[in-house]
C-alpha positions in Angstrom: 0.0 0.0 0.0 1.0 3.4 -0.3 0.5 6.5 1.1 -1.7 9.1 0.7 -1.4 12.9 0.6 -4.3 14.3 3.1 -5.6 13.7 6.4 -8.4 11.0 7.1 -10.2 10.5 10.3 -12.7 8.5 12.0 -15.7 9.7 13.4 -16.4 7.2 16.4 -18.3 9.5 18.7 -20.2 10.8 15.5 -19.2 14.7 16.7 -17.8 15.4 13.5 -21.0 14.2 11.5 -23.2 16.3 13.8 -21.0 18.8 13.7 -21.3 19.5 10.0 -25.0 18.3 9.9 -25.0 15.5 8.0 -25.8 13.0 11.2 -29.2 11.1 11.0 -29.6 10.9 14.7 -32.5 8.5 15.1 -30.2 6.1 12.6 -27.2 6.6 13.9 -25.1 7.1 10.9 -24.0 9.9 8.7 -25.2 11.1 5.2 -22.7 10.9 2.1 -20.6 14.2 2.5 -17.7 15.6 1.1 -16.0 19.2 2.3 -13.5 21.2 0.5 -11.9 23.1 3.5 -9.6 25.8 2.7 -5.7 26.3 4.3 -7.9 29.2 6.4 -10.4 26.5 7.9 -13.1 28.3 5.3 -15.9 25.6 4.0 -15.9 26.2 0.4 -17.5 23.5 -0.9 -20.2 21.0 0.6 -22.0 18.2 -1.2 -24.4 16.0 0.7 -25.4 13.0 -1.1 -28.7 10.8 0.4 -27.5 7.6 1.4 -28.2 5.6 -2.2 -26.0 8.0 -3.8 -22.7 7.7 -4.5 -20.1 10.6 -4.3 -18.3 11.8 -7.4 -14.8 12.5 -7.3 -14.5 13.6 -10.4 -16.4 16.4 -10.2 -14.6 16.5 -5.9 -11.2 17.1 -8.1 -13.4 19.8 -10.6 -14.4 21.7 -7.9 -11.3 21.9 -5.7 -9.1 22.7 -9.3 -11.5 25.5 -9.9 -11.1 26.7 -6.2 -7.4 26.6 -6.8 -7.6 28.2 -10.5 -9.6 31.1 -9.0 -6.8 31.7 -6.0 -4.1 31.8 -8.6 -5.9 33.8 -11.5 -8.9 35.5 -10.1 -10.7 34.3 -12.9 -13.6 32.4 -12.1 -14.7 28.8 -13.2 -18.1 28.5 -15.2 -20.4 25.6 -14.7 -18.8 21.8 -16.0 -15.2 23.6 -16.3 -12.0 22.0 -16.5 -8.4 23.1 -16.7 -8.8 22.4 -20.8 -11.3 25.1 -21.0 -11.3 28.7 -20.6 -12.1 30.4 -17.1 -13.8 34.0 -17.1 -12.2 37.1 -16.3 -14.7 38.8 -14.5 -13.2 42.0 -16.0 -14.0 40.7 -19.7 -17.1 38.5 -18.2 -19.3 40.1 -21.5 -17.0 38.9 -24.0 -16.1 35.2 -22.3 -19.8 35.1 -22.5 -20.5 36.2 -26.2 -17.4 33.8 -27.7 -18.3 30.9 -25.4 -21.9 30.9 -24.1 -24.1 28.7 -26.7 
C-alpha cells in the first residue's frame, strides 16, 4: 500500500458528522458528505449525497481545481469547467460570454 497525501479521520463519537450536519440521529449514521476546507479552515465546498448516492470524485477534483484556478488567476470557473477550457475574467465576463456561451 502506499500512502496518501491528506488527512483522514474516523468519526467514532459521530461529533464530526453532527457537527457538519450530515448525522441522521435517530439512525445513527451519517449522510454521504464531502468538504472542501480551505488552508484558512473556510468551508468552500459542501455536497451531501442521500445515502443511495454515491459521491463523485470527479467532479470533488473539478471543484477543488476550480477553487485553486480562482486563487491563482482571479478568474472564475463556469459551470462543467476544466483546466482544458477557458475560465472568465470577471473584468472581460461580456466577452467570455458572447465567444463561449451557446
Amino acid at each position: 500500500m502506499g500512502t496518501i497525501n491528506y488527512p483522514l479521520v474516523s468519526d467514532i463519537t459521530k461529533n464530526i458528522s453532527r457537527d457538519y450536519g450530515v448525522l441522521l440521529e435517530q439512525a445513527g449514521i451519517a449522510l454521504r458528505g464531502t468538504f472542501i476546507i480551505d488552508p484558512e479552515g473556510v468551508v468552500r465546498n459542501q455536497v451531501v449525497q442521500d445515502l443511495p448516492i454515491g459521491r463523485n470524485i470527479d467532479d470533488t477534483l473539478r471543484v477543488l481545481n476550480a477553487l485553486q484556478h480562482n486563487k491563482s488567476s482571479g478568474e472564475v470557473c463556469p459551470a462543467n469547467w476544466g483546466k482544458e477550457k477557458p475560465a472568465i475574467n470577471p473584468a472581460q465576463a461580456k466577452a467570455w460570454f458572447e465567444k463561449n456561451a451557446k
